[in-house]
C-alpha positions as CSV (number, residue, x, y, z in Angstrom):
1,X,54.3,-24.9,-38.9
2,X,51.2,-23.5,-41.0
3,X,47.9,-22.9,-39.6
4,X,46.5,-25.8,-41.3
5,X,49.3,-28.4,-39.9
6,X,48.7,-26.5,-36.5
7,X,44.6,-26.7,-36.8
8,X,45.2,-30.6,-38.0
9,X,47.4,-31.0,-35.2
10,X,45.2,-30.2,-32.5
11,X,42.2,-31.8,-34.2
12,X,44.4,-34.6,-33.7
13,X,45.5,-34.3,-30.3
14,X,41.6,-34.0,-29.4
15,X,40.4,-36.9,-31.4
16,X,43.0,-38.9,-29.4
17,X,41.6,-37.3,-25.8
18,X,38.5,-38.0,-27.0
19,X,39.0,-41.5,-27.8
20,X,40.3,-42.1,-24.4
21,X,38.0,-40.1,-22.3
22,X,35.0,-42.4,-24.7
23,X,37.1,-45.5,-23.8
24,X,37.5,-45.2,-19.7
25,X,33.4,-43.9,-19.8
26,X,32.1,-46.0,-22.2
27,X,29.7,-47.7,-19.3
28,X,27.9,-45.0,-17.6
29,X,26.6,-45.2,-14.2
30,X,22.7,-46.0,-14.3
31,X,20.9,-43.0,-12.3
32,X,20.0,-44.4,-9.2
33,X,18.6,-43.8,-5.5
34,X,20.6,-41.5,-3.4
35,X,22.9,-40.1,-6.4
36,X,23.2,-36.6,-6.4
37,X,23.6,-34.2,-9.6
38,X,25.1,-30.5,-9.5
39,X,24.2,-28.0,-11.7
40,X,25.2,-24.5,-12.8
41,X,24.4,-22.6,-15.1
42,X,23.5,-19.2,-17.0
43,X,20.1,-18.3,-18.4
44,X,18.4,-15.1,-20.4
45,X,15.3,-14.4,-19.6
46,X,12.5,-12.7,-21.1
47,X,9.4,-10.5,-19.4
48,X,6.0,-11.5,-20.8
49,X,2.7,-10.2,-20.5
50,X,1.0,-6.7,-20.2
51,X,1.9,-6.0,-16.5
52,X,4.6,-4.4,-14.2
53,X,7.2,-6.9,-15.3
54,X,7.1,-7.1,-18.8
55,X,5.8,-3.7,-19.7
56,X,8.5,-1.5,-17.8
57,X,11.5,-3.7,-17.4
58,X,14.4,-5.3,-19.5
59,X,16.3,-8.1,-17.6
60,X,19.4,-9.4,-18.0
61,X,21.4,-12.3,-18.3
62,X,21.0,-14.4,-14.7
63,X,22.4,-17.2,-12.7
64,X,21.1,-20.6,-11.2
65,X,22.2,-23.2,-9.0
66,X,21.0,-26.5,-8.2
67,X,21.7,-29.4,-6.4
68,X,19.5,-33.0,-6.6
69,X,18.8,-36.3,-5.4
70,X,17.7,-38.8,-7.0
71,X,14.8,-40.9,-5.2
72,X,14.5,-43.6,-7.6
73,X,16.0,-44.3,-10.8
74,X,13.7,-41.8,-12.5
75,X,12.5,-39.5,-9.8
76,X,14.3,-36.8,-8.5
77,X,13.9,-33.8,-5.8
78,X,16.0,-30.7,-5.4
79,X,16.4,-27.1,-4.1
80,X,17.2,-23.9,-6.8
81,X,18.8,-20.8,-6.0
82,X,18.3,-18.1,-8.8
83,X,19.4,-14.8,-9.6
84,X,18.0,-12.3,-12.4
85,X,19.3,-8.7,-13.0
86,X,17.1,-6.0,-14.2
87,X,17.6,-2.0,-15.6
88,X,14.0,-0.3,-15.7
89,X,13.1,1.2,-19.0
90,X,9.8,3.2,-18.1
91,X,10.9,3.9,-14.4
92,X,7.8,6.6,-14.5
93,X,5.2,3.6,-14.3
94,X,7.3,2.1,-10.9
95,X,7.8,5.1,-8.6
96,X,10.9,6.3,-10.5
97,X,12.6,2.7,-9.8
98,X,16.5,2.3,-11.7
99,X,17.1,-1.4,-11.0
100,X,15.2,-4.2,-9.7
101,X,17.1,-7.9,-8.2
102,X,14.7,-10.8,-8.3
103,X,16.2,-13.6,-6.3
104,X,14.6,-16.9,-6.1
105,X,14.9,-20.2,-4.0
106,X,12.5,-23.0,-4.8
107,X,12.1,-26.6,-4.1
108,X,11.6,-28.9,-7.5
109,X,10.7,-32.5,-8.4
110,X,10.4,-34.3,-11.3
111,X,10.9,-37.1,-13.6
112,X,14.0,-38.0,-15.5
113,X,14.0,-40.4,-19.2
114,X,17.1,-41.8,-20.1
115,X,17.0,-41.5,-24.1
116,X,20.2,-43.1,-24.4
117,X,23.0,-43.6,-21.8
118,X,25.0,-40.1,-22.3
119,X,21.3,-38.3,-23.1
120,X,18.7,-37.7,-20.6
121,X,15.5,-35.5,-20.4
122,X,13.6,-34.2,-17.4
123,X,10.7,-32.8,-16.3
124,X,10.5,-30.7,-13.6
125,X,8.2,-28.3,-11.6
126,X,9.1,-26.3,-8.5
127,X,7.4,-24.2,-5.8
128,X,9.3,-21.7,-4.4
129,X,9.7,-18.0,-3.0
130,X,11.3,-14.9,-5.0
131,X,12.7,-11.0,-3.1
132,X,12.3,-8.6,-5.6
133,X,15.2,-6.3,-4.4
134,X,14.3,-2.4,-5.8
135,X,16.2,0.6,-5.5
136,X,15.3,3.8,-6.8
137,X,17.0,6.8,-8.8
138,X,17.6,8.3,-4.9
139,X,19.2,5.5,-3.4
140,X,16.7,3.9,-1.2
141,X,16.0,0.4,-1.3
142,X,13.4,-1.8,-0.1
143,X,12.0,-5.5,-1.6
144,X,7.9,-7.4,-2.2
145,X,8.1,-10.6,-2.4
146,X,6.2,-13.4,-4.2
147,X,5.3,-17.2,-4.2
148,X,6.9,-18.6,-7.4
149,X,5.2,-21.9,-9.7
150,X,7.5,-23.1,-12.8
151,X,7.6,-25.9,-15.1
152,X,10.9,-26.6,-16.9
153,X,11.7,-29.4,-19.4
154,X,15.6,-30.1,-19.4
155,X,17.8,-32.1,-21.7
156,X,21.1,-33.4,-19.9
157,X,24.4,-34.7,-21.9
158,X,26.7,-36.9,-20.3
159,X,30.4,-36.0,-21.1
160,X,31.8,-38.5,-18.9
161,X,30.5,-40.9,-16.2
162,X,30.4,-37.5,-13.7
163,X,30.5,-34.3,-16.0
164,X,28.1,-33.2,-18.5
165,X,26.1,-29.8,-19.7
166,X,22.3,-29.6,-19.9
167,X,20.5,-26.7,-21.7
168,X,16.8,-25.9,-20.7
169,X,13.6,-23.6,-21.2
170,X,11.4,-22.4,-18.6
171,X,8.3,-21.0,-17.8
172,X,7.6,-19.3,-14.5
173,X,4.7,-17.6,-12.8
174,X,5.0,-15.2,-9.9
175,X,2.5,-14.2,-7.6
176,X,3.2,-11.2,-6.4
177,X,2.6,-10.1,-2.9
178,X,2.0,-6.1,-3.3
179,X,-0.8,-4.0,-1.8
180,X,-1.6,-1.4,-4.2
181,X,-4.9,0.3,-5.6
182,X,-7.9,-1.6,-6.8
183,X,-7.2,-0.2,-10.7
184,X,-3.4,-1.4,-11.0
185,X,-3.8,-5.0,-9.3
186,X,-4.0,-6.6,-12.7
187,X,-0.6,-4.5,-13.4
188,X,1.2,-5.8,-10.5
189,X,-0.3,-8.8,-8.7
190,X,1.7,-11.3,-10.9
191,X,4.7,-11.6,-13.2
192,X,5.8,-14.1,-16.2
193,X,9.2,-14.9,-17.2
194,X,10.2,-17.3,-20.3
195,X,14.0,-18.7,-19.3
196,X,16.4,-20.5,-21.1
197,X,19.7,-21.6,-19.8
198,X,22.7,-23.7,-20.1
199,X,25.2,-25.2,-18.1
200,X,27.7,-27.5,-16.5
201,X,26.2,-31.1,-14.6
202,X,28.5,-33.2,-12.2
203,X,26.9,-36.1,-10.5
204,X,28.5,-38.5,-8.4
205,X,29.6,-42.4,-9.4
């Protein structure tokens, strides 16, 4: 069998799954009070402003999960748990600092449209803490901490009836909690990080 027989094969074979898996989901479940949604995800962020955050660091790729309950048919509340990765790039502003673990929980509400029954949008803010996690070119470690504000629109695509993906964008303020010298508190007494993310949604019946 060619590649083009073997390509229109599988095209096949998952226009056929697809038809079913469209067939046994073609009603959705209405959001409702008391059902709860998963998600999990990936996100890249980016470090904005002129202070300690965006001016010495580069971070990386991070991780979030989430778990909510919907109150109503268009309100929800939840709890975040977030990671983000860091490498220093001008450790000579920071105390000679290699790496830097910011790790987040924070509780969210918001309000969820239903666009069309496989397509949903929310909007959501949260309130939360963050442990910024340093250690240093000689191996000692030790954390500040901050109170963290976001707002977050999210667009959510129903596979089926209890699997989807959602992709989002983010923007988060952190308040840092760091006693340092009259002349750099405008350099560290906050942080502002632009996320957007992607990932996998289950929700139950």
């Amino acid at each position: 069998m060619n590649l083009r027989l073997k390509i229109l094969a599988l095209l096949l074979i998952f226009g056929v799954f697809n038809s079913s898996a469209q067939e046994r989901d073609s009603i959705y479940t209405p959001h409702y009070a008391g059902r709860l949604q998963i998600d999990l995800g990936i996100h890249h962020n980016f470090a904005l402003g002129e202070n300690f955050l965006g001016d010495a660091y580069r971070l990386k790729l991070g991780g979030e999960y989430g778990m909510d309950v919907f109150v109503s048919p268009n309100w929800l509340v939840g709890i975040r748990f977030d990671h983000i990765g860091s490498n220093v790039e001008k450790p000579e502003k920071l105390g000679n600092l290699e790496s830097t673990r910011i790790r987040t929980i924070a509780l969210n509400g918001g309000y969820v449209y239903e666009v069309l029954p496989q397509i949903d949008i929310s909007l959501l803010a949260a309130i939360g803490r963050a442990s910024y996690k340093h250690e240093s070119f000689f191996h000692t470690k030790f954390h500040d901490s901050a109170l963290v504000l976001w707002f977050q629109p999210k667009v959510g695509y129903r596979i089926t009836n209890n699997l989807g993906i959602f992709a989002a964008g983010r923007l988060r303020k952190d308040f840092m909690n760091i006693d340092t010298s009259p002349e750099l508190e405008d350099y560290f007494e906050q942080s502002t990080i632009l996320t957007l993310s992607f990932g996998v949604r289950v929700t139950t019946n």
